[in-house]
C-alpha positions as CSV (number, residue, x, y, z in Angstrom):
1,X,119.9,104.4,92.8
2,X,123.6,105.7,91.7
3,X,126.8,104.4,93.4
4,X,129.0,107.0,93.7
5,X,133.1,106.8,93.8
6,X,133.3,106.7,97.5
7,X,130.8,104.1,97.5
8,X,132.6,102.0,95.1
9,X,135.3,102.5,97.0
10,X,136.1,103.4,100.6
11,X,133.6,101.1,102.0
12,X,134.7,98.3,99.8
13,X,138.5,98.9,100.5
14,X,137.5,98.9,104.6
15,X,135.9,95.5,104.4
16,X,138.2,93.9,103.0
17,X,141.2,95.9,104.6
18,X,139.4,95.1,108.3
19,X,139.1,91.3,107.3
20,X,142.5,90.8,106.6
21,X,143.6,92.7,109.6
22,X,141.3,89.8,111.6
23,X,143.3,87.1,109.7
24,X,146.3,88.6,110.4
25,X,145.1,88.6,114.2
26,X,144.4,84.5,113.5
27,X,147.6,84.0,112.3
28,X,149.4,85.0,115.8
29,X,146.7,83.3,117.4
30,X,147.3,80.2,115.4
31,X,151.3,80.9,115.8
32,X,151.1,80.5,119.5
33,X,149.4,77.6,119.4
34,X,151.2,75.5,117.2
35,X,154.6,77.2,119.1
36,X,156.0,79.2,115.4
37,X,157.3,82.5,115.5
38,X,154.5,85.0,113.5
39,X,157.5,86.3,111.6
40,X,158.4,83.3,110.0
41,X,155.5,84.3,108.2
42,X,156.9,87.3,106.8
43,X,158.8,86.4,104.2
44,X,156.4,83.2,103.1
45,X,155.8,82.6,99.6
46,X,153.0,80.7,97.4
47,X,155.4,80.2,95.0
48,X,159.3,80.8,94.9
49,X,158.9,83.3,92.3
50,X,156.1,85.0,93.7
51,X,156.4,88.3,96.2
52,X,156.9,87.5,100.0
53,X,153.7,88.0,102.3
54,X,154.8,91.1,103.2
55,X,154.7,92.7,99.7
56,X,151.1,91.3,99.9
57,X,150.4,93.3,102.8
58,X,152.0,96.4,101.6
59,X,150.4,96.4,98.4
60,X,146.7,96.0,100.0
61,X,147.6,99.2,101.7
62,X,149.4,100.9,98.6
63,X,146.6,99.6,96.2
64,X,143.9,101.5,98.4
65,X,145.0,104.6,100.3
66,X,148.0,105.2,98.1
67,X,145.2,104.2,94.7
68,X,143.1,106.9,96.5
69,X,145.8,109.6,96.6
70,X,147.1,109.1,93.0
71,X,143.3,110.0,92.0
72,X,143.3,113.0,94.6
73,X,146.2,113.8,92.8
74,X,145.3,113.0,89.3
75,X,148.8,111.5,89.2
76,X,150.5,108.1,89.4
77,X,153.2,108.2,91.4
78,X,153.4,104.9,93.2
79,X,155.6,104.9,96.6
80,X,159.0,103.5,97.1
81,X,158.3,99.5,98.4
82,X,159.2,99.5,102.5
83,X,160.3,95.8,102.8
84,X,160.1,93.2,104.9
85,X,159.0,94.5,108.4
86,X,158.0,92.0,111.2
87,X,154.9,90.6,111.6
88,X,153.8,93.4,114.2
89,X,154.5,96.1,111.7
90,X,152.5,94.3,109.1
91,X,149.5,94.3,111.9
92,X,150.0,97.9,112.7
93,X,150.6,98.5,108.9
94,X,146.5,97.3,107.9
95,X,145.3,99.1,111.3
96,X,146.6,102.5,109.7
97,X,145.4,101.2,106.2
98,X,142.1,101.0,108.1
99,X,142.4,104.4,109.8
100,X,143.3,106.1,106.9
101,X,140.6,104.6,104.6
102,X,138.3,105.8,107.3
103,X,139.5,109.6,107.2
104,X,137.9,109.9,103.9
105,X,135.0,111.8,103.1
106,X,132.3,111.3,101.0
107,X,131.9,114.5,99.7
108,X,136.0,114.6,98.9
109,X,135.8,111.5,97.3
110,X,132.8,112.1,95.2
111,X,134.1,115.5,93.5
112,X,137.0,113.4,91.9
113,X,134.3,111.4,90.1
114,X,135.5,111.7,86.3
115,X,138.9,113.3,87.4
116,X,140.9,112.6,84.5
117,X,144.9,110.4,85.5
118,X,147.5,109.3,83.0
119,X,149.5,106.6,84.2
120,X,152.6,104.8,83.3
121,X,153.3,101.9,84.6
122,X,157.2,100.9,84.5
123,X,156.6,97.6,81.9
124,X,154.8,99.5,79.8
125,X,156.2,102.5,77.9
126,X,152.9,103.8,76.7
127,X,151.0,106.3,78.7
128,X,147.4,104.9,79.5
129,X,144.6,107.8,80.2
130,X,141.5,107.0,82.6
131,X,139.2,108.6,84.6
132,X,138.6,108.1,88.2
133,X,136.2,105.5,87.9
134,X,138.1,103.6,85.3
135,X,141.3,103.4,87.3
136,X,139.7,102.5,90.3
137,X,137.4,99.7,88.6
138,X,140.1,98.5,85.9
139,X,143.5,98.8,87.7
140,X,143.0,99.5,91.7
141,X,140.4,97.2,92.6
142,X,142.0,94.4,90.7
143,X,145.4,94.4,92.0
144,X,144.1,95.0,95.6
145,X,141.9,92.2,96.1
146,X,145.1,89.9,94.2
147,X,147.2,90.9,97.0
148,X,144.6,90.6,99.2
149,X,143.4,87.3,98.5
150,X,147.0,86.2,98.2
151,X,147.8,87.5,101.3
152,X,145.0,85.3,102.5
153,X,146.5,82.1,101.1
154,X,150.0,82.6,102.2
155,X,148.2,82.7,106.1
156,X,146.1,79.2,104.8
157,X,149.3,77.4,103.5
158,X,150.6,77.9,106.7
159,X,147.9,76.8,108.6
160,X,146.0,79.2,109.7
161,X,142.5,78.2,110.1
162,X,140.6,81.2,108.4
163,X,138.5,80.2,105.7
164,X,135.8,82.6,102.7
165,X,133.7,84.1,105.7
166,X,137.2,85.3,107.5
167,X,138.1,87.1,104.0
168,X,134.6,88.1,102.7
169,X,134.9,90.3,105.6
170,X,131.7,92.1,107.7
171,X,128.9,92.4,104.3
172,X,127.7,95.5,104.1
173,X,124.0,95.2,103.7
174,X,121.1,97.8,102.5
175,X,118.5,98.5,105.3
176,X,115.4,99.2,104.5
């Protein structure tokens, strides 16, 4: 069986983008409870030289939809960083990840299979040449599930009672 680039891709962006849109869901849940405001969340930190929770959440949605573009495109062209938004915004932020993930097509998404992007990335003065599948595997994937999964331990620092099943997300199985 071949995977193709919208296999290795949309689904696998929507499960995880869904999953974190339920932990953000427990994290207001879990904020009412305990009697804290959600967006005292926003601008939490692992670390104080790490981004804010916010830039987590923006990057899971620039690392996917806006990863998808840029290989539409064939060009890297990363979009200007929105900020810290409250909580709600962040919420309504990953449900229009999830929408827009879900507007993709497989046939779309398949004909950029070994579409051909040069990238520069701002620390690095040399241009870097991939194809589709190389960016997506080597530099998309990567940086979306570390802002993901990051994004995911801000929430438990802070007490939010989500654990692996909460981000692993709904599997996606093979019927037979």
């Amino acid at each position: 069986m071949t995977t193709s680039l919208f296999d290795l891709s949309v689904p696998t962006y929507l499960q995880t983008v869904r999953a974190i849109g339920l932990c953000l869901d427990k994290a207001v849940v879990h904020c009412s409870e305990v009697g804290i405001d959600p967006d005292d969340l926003v601008e939490a930190r692992l670390v104080s030289d790490m981004a804010p929770f916010w830039f987590q959440i923006e990057c899971v949605d620039n690392y996917s939809v806006w990863g998808l573009d840029a290989i539409r495109q064939g060009a890297f062209n990363p979009p200007e960083l929105v900020g810290a938004i409250p909580f709600s915004g962040l919420r309504s932020r990953i449900a229009k990840t999830e929408a827009a993930l879900a507007e993709f097509v497989p046939a779309e998404v398949n004909a950029w299979s070994g579409k051909k992007l040069d990238m520069q990335i701002h620390t690095n003065p040399q241009r870097s040449a991939f194809r589709s599948e190389t960016y997506l595997l080597s530099f998309l994937l990567p940086n979306f599930y570390f802002h993901a999964v990051t994004a995911y331990d801000i929430l438990r620092t802070r007490g939010v009672p989500i654990g692996k099943v909460d981000f692993s997300g709904q599997l996606r199985v093979d019927l037979r």
